[in-house]
C-alpha positions in Angstrom: 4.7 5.4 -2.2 3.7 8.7 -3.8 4.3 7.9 -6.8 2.2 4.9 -6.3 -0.3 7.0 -5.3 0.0 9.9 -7.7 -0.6 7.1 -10.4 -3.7 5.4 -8.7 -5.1 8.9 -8.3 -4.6 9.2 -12.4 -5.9 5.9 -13.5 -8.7 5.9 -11.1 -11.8 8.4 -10.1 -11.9 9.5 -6.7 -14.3 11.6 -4.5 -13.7 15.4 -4.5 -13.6 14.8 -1.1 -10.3 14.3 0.3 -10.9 12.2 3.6 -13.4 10.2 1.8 -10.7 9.9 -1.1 -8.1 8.5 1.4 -10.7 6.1 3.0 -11.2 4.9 -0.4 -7.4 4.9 -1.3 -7.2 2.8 1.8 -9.5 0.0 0.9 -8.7 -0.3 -2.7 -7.8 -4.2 -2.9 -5.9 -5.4 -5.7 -6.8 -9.1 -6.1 -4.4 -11.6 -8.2 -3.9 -15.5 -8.7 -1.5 -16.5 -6.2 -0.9 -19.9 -5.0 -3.4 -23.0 -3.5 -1.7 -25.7 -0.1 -1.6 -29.0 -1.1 -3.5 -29.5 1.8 -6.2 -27.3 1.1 -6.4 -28.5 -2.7 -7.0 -32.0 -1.6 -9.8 -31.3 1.1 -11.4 -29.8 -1.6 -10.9 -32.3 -4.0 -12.1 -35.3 -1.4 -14.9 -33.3 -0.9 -16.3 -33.2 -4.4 -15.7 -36.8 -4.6 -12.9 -35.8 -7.3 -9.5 -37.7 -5.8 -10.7 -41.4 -6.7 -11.4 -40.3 -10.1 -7.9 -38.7 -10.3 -6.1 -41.7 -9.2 -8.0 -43.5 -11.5 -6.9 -41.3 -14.4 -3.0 -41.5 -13.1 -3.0 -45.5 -13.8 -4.9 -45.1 -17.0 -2.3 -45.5 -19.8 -5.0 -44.9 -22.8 -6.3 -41.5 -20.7 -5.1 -38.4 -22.6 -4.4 -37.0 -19.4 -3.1 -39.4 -16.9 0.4 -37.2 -17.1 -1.6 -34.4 -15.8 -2.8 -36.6 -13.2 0.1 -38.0 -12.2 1.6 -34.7 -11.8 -1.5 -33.7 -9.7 -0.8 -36.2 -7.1 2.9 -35.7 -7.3 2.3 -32.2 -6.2 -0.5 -32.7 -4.0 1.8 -36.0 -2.1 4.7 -33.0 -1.8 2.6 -31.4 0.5 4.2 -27.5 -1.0 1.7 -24.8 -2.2 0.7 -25.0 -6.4 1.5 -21.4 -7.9 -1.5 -21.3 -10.1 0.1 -17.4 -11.1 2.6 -19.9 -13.3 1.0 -20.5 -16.8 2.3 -24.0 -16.4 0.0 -24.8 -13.3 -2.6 -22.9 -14.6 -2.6 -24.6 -17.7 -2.7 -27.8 -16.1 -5.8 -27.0 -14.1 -7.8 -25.9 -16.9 -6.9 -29.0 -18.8 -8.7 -30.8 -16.4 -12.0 -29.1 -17.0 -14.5 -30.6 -18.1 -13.5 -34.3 -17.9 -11.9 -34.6 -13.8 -13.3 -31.5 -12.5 -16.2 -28.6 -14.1 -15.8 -25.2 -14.6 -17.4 -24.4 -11.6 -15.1 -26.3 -9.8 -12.2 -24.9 -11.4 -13.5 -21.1 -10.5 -13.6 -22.3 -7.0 -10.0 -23.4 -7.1 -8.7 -20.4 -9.1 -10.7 -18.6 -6.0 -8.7 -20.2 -3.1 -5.6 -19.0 -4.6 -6.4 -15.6 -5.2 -4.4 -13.6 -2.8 -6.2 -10.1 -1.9 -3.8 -7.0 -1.4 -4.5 -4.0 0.0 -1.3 -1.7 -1.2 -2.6 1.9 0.3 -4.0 0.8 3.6 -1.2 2.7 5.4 -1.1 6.2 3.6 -1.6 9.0 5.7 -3.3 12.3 5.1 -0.1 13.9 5.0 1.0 11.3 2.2 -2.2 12.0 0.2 -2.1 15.5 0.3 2.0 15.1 -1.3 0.7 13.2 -3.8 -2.1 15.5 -5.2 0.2 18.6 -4.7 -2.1 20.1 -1.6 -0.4 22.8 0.4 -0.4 24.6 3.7 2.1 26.4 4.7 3.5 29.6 6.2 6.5 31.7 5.5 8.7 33.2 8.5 11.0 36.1 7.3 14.0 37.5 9.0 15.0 34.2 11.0 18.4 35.3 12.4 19.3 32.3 14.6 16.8 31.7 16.8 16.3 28.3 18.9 12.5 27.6 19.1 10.0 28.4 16.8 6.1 27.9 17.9 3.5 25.7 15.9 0.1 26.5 17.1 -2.3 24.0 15.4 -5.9 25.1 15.2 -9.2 22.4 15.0 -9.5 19.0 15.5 -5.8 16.5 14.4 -7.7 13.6 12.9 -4.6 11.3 12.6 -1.0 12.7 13.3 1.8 14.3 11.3 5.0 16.1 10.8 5.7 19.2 9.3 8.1 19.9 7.2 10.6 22.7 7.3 13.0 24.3 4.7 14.9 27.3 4.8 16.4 29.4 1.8 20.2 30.9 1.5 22.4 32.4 -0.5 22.8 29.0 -2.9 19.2 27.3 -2.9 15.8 27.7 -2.1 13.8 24.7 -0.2 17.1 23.7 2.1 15.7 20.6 4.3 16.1 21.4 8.1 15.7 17.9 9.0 13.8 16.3 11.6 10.6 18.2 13.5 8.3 16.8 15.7 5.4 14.7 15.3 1.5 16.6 16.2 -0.9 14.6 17.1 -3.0 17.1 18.8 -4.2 21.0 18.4 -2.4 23.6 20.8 1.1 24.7 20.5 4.2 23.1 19.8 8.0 23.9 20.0 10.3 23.1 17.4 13.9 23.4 18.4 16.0 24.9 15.3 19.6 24.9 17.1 21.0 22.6 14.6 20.5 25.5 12.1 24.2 26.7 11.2 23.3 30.7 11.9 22.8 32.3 8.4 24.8 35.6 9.3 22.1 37.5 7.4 17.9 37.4 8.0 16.4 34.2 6.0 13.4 32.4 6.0 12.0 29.6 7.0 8.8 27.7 5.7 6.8 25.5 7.0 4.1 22.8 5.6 2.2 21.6 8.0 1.0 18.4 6.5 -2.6 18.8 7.0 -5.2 21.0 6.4 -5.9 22.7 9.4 -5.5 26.4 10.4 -2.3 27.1 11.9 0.1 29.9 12.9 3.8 30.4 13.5 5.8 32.1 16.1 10.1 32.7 16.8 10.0 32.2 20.4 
């Protein structure tokens, strides 16, 4: 996903604004031509007074498109959904225009099977903030084994998330420390670090928060 999003962020403008960007990101809909129920396609064909002239054109032999017709019906008596998204169907719509149905009509059609997407509803803040490289975090030196270490989140958590924690030694930087908890709230909380394997020497520990509020650290 934030690669999805790093890309969107590139091929589209945004606001400056990062909670208005994400409300933005969020509602970005992605329409394409999906597929029509045979149910739904005949309502609408009965109802512009189109079905007769179809049947008529099915038993036509000298009608240049009675196969179309008949094929029509065939799908339409199957009672399964029409992918219009196949260039087959599609093509078989529009060869209909204008002598069964108008271009009008057609639209309408094309419009019932247009399937609208939303693919970034779910991002978080702490997602969109990954993808455009934001940062906030705080470095704690000389961790020598303690257990807890204190998060103390300052202002108002709009929407919750989990900070991340890494810890350098003597072979890489940026070592995951796995799991932390989830904030949801401002105030102080407690991050139990005993499933650190004691460096034997001081190291440090970073942590990014996630979101852009104020916060401090403590080894408790």
């Amino acid at each position: 996903m934030i690669d999805k999003i790093k890309q969107e962020l590139l091929d589209f403008v945004y606001p400056d604004d990062n909670n208005e960007a994400l409300e933005q990101l969020r509602n970005r809909t992605i329409s394409s031509i999906g597929s029509i129920a045979a149910s739904d396609l005949l309502e609408y064909l009965t109802t512009n007074k189109k079905i007769a002239m179809i049947h008529a054109c099915a038993n036509d032999e000298a009608h240049d498109l009675q196969n179309q017709c008949r094929g029509l019906l065939i799908a339409i008596q199957s009672g399964f959904s029409i992918d219009l998204s196949k260039s087959g169907n599609a093509s078989t719509l529009s060869g209909f225009v204008p002598d069964i149905i108008n271009e009008v009509q057609a639209g309408e059609i094309i419009i019932k099977a247009t399937k609208v997407d939303y693919p970034f509803a779910s991002v978080t803040m702490q997602q969109f903030r990954q993808a455009k490289g934001l940062t906030n975090s705080i470095d704690v030196n000389n961790w020598v084994g303690q257990r807890f270490l204190k998060i103390t989140v300052a202002g108002v958590v709009n929407e919750s998330f989990r900070p991340v924690l890494t810890k350098s030694n003597d072979y890489y930087d940026g070592e995951p420390v796995g799991r932390t908890t989830t904030i949801s709230k401002n105030g102080d909380h407690i991050i139990d670090l005993s499933n650190l394997q004691n460096p034997g020497a001081p190291t440090t520990i970073s942590i990014e928060l996630g979101a852009p509020n104020s916060f401090a650290v403590e080894l408790v």
